[in-house]
N, CA, C and O atoms as a GROMACS GRO file, in nm:
protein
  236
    1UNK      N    1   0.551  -1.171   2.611
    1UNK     CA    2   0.513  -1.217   2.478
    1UNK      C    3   0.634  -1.209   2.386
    1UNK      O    4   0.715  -1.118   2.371
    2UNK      N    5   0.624  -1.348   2.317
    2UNK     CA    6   0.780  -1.310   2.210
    2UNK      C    7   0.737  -1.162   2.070
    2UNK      O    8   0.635  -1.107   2.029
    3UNK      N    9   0.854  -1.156   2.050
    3UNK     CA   10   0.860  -1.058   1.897
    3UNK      C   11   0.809  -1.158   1.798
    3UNK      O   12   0.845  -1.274   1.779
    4UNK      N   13   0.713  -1.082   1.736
    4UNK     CA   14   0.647  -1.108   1.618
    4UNK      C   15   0.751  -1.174   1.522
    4UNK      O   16   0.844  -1.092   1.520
    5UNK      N   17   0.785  -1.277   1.441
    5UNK     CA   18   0.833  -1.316   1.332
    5UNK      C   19   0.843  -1.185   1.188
    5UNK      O   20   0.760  -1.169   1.098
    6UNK      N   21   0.968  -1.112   1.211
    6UNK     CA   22   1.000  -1.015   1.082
    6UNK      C   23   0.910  -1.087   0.918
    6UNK      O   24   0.862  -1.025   0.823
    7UNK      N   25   0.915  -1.188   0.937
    7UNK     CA   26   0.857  -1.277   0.775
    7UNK      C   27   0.726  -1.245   0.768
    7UNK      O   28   0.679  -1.258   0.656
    8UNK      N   29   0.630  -1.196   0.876
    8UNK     CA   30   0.471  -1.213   0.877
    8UNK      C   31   0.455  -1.057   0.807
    8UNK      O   32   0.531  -0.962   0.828
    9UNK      N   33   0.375  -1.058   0.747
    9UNK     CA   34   0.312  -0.919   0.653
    9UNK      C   35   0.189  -0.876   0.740
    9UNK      O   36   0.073  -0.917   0.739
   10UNK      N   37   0.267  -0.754   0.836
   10UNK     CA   38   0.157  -0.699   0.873
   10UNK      C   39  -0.003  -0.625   0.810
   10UNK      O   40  -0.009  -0.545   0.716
   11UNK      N   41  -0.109  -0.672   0.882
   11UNK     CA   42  -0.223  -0.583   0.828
   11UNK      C   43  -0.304  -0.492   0.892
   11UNK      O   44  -0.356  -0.511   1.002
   12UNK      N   45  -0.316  -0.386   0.819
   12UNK     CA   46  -0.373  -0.239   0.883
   12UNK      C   47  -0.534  -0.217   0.852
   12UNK      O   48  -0.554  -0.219   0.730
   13UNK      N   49  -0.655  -0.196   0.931
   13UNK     CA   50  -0.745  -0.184   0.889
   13UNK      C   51  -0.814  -0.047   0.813
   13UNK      O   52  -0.928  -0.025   0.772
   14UNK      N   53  -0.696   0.031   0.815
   14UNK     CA   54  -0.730   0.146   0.660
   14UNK      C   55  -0.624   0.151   0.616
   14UNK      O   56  -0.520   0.101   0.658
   15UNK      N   57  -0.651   0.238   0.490
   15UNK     CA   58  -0.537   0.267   0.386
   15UNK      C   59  -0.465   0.378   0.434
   15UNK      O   60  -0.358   0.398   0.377
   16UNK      N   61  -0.501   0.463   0.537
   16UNK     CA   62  -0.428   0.546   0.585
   16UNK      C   63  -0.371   0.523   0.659
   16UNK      O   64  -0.296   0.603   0.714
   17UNK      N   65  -0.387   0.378   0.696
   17UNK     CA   66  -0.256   0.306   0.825
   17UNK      C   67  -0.177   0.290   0.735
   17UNK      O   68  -0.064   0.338   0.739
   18UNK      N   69  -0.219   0.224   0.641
   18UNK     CA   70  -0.029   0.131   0.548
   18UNK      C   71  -0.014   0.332   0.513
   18UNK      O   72   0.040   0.405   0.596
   19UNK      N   73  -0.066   0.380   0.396
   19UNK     CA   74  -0.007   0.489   0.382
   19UNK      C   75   0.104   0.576   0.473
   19UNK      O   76   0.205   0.633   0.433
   20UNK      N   77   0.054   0.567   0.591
   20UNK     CA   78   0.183   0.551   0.751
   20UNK      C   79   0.283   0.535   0.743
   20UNK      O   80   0.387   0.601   0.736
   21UNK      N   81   0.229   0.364   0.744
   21UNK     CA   82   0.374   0.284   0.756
   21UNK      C   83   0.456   0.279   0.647
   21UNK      O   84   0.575   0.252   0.662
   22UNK      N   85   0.402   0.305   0.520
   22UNK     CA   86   0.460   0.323   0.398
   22UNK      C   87   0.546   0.447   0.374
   22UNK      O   88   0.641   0.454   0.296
   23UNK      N   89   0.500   0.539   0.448
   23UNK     CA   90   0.574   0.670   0.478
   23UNK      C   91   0.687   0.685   0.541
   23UNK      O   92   0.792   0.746   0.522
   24UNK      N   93   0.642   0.613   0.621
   24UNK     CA   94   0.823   0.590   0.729
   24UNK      C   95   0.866   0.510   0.664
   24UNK      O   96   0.939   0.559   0.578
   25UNK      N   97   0.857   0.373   0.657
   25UNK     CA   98   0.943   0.306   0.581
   25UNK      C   99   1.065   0.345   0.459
   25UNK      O  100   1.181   0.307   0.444
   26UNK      N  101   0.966   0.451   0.373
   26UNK     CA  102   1.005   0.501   0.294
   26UNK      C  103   1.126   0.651   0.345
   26UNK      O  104   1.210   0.690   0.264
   27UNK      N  105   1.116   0.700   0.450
   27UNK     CA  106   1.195   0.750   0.475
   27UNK      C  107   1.344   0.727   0.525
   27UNK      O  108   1.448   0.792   0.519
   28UNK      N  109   1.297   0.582   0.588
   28UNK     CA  110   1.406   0.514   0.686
   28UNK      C  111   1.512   0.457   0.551
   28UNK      O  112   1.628   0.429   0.583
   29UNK      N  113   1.474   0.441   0.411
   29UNK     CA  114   1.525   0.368   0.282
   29UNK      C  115   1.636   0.533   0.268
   29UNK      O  116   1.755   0.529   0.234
   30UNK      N  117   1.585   0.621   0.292
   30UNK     CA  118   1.715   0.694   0.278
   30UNK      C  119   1.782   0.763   0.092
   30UNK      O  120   1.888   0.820   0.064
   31UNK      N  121   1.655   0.720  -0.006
   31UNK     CA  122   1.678   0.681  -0.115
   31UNK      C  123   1.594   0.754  -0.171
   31UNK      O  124   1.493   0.809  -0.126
   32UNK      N  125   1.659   0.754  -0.315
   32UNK     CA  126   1.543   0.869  -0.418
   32UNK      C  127   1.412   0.807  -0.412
   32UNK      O  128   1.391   0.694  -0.367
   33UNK      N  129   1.316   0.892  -0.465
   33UNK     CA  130   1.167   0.799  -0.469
   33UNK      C  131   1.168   0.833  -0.630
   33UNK      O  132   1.211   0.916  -0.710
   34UNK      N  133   1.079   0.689  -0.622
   34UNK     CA  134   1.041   0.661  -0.780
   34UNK      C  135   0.899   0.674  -0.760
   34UNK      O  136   0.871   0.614  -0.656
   35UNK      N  137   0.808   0.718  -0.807
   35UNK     CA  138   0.670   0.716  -0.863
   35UNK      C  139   0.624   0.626  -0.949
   35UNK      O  140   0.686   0.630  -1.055
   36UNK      N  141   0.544   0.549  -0.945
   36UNK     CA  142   0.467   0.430  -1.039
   36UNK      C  143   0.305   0.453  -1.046
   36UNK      O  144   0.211   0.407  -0.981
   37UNK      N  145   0.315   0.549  -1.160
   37UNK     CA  146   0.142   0.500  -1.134
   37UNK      C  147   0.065   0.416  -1.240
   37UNK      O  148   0.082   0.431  -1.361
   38UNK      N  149  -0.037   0.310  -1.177
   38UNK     CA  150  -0.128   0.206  -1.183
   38UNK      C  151  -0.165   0.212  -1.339
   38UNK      O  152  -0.177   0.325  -1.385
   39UNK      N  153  -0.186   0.094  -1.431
   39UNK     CA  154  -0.290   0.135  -1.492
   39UNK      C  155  -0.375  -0.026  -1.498
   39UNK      O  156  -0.316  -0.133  -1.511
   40UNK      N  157  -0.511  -0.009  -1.487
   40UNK     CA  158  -0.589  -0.120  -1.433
   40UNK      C  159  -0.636  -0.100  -1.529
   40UNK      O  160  -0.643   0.002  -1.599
   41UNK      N  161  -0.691  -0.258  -1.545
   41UNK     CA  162  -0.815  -0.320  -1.675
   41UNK      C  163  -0.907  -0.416  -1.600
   41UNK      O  164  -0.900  -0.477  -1.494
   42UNK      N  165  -0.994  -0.404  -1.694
   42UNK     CA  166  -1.158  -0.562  -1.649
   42UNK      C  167  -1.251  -0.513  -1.643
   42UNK      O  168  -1.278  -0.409  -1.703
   43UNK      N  169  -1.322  -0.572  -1.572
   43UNK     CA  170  -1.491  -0.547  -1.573
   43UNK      C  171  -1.494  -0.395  -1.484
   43UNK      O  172  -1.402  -0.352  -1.413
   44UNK      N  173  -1.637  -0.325  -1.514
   44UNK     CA  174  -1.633  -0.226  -1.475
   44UNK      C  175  -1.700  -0.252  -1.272
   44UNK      O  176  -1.704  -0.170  -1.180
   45UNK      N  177  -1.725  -0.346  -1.275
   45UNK     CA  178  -1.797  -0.370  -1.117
   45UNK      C  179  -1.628  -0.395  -1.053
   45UNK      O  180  -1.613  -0.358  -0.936
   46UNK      N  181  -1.530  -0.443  -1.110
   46UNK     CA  182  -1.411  -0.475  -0.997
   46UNK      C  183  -1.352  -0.344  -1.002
   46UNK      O  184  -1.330  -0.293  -0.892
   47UNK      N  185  -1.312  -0.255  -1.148
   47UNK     CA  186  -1.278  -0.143  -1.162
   47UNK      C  187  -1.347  -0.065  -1.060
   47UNK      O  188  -1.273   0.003  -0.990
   48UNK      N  189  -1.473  -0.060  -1.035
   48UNK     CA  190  -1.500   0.056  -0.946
   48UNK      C  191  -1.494   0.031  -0.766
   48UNK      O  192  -1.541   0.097  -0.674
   49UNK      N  193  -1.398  -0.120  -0.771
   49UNK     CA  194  -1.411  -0.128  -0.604
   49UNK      C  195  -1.210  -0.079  -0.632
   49UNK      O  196  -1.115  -0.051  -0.559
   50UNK      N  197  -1.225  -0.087  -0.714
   50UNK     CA  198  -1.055  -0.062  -0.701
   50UNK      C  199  -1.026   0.127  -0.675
   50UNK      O  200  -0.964   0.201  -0.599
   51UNK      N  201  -1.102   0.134  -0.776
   51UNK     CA  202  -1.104   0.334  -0.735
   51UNK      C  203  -1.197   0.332  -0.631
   51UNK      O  204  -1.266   0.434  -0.628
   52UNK      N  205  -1.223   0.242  -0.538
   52UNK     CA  206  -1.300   0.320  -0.443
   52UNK      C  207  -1.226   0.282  -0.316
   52UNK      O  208  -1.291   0.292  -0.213
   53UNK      N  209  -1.091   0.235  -0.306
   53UNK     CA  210  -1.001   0.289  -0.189
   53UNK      C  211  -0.926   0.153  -0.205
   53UNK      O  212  -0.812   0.150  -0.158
   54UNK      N  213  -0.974   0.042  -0.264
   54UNK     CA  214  -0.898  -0.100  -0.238
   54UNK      C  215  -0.723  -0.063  -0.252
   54UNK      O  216  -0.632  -0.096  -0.176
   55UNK      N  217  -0.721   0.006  -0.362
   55UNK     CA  218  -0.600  -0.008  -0.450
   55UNK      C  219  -0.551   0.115  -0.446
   55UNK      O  220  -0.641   0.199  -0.446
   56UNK      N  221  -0.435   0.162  -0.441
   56UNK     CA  222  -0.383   0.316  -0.449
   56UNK      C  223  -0.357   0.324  -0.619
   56UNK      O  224  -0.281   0.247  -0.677
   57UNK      N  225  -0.389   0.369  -0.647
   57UNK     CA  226  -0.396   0.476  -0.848
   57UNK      C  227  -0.241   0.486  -0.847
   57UNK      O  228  -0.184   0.470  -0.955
   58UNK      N  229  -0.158   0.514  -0.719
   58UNK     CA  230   0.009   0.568  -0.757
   58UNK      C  231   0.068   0.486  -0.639
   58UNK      O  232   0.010   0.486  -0.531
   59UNK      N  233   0.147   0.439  -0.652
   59UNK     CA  234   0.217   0.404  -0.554
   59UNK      C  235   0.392   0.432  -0.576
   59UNK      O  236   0.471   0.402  -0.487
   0.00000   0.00000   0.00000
């Protein structure tokens, strides 16, 4: 089977997979970390699928 195309955006079926891969990645960068955390607006029915795992609060 050929190698996957580097351009395709892999997808993980939990947040504790990307959290993973986001982990290494982030180690392999070799680089200070910056912290960003979220601040979300809108209706309260999308707000509460977002705090309920869609979206990370800090990234």
């Amino acid at each position: 089977m050929d190698e996957p195309d580097p351009s395709n955006v892999p997808l993980f079926p939990t947040i504790a997979d990307v959290n993973e891969v986001n982990k290494l990645t982030m180690e392999d960068l070799n680089e200070e970390i910056c912290v960003c955390k979220a601040q979300d607006s809108g209706e309260v029915q999308w707000m509460k699928q977002l705090q309920s795992g869609i979206a990370n609060g800090q990234l």
